[in-house]
C-alpha positions as CSV (number, residue, x, y, z in Angstrom):
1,X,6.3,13.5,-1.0
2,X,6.3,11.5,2.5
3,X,2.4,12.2,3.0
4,X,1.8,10.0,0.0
5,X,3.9,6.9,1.1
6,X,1.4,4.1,1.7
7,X,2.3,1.6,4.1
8,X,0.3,-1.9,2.8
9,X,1.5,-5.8,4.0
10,X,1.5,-8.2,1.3
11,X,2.0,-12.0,0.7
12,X,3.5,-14.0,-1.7
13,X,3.1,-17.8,-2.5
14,X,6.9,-19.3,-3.7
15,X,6.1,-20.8,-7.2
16,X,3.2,-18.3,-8.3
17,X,3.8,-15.3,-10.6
18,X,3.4,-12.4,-8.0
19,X,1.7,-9.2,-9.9
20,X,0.4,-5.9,-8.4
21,X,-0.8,-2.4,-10.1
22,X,0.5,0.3,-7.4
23,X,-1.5,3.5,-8.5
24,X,0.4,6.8,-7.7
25,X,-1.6,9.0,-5.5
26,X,0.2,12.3,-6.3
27,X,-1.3,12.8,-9.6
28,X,1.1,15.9,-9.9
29,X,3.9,13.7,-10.7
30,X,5.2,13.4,-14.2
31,X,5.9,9.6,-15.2
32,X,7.1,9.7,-18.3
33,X,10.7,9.1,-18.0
34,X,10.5,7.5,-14.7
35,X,12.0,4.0,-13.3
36,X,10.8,2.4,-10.5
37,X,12.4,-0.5,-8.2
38,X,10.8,-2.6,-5.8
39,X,12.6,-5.0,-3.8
40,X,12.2,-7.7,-1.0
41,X,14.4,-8.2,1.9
42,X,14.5,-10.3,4.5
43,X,14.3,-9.5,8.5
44,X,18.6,-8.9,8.2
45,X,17.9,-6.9,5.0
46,X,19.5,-9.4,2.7
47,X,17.8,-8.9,-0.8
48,X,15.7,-11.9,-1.1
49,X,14.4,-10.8,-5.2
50,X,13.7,-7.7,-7.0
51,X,11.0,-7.4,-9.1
52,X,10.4,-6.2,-12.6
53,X,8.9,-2.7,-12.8
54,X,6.9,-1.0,-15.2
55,X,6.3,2.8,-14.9
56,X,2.5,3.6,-16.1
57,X,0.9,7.1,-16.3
58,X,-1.3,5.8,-13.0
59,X,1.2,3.8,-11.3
60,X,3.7,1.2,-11.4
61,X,3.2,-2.4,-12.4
62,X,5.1,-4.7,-10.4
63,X,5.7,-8.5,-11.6
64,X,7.8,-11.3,-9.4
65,X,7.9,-14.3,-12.0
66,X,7.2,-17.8,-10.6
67,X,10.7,-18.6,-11.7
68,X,12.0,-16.1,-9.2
69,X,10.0,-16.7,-6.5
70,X,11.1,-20.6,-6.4
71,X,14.9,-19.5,-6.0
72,X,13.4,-17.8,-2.4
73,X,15.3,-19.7,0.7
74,X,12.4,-21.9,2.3
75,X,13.8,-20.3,5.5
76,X,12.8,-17.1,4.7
77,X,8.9,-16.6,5.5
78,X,8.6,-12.6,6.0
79,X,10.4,-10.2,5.4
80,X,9.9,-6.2,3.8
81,X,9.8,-4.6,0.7
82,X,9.5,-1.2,-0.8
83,X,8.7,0.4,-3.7
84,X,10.5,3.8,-5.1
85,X,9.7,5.8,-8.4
86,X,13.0,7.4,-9.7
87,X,12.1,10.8,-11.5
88,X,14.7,13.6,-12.2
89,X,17.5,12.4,-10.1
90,X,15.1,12.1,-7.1
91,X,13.3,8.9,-5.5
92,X,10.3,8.5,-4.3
93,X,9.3,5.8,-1.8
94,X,5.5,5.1,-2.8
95,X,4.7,2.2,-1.0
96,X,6.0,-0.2,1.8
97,X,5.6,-3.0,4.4
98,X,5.8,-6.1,5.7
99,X,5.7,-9.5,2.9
100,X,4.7,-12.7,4.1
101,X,6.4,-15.9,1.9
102,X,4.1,-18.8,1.8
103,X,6.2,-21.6,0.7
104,X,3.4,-24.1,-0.6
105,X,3.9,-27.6,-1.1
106,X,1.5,-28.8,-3.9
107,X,0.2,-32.7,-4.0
108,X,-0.5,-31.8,-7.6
């Protein structure tokens, strides 16, 4: 399964709902009573937030809401995350790489 993790940097603006559709490349893979986990960590690998998953027959939909992303320490500006399907006892990292945090100050 390691030839189909996908290694993909990201960003994500503090205050903003954060949503991405992760397709699954191994269309062998049986989804149907599969989890999925994605989470964000900082440099130290502290979790900075975990997102809400949602296991799709064509991949996973992954949502960070805006409420989250405001808890995120304005010290932390990058850090890593990862995404894993859980199928049958077994993970599978799909997906992983470096997250910029853009913590915007609106004059709104």
């Amino acid at each position: 399964m390691n030839d189909y993790v996908r290694n993909e940097d990201e960003f994500l603006h503090v205050g903003a709902n954060w949503e991405r559709m992760y397709t699954i490349e191994n269309r062998t893979l049986d989804t149907e009573h599969s989890t999925a986990v994605f989470k964000i960590r900082d440099r130290q690998g502290n979790l900075v937030c975990e997102a809400v998953c949602t296991v799709q027959p064509d991949g996973v939909l992954v949502q960070i809401p805006y409420e989250i992303t405001k808890k995120i320490n304005i010290k932390i500006t990058k850090g890593r995350y990862d995404l894993f399907l859980k199928m049958n006892e077994k993970s599978y990292k799909l997906i992983m790489g470096n997250i910029e945090i853009i913590h915007d100050i609106s004059m709104h």
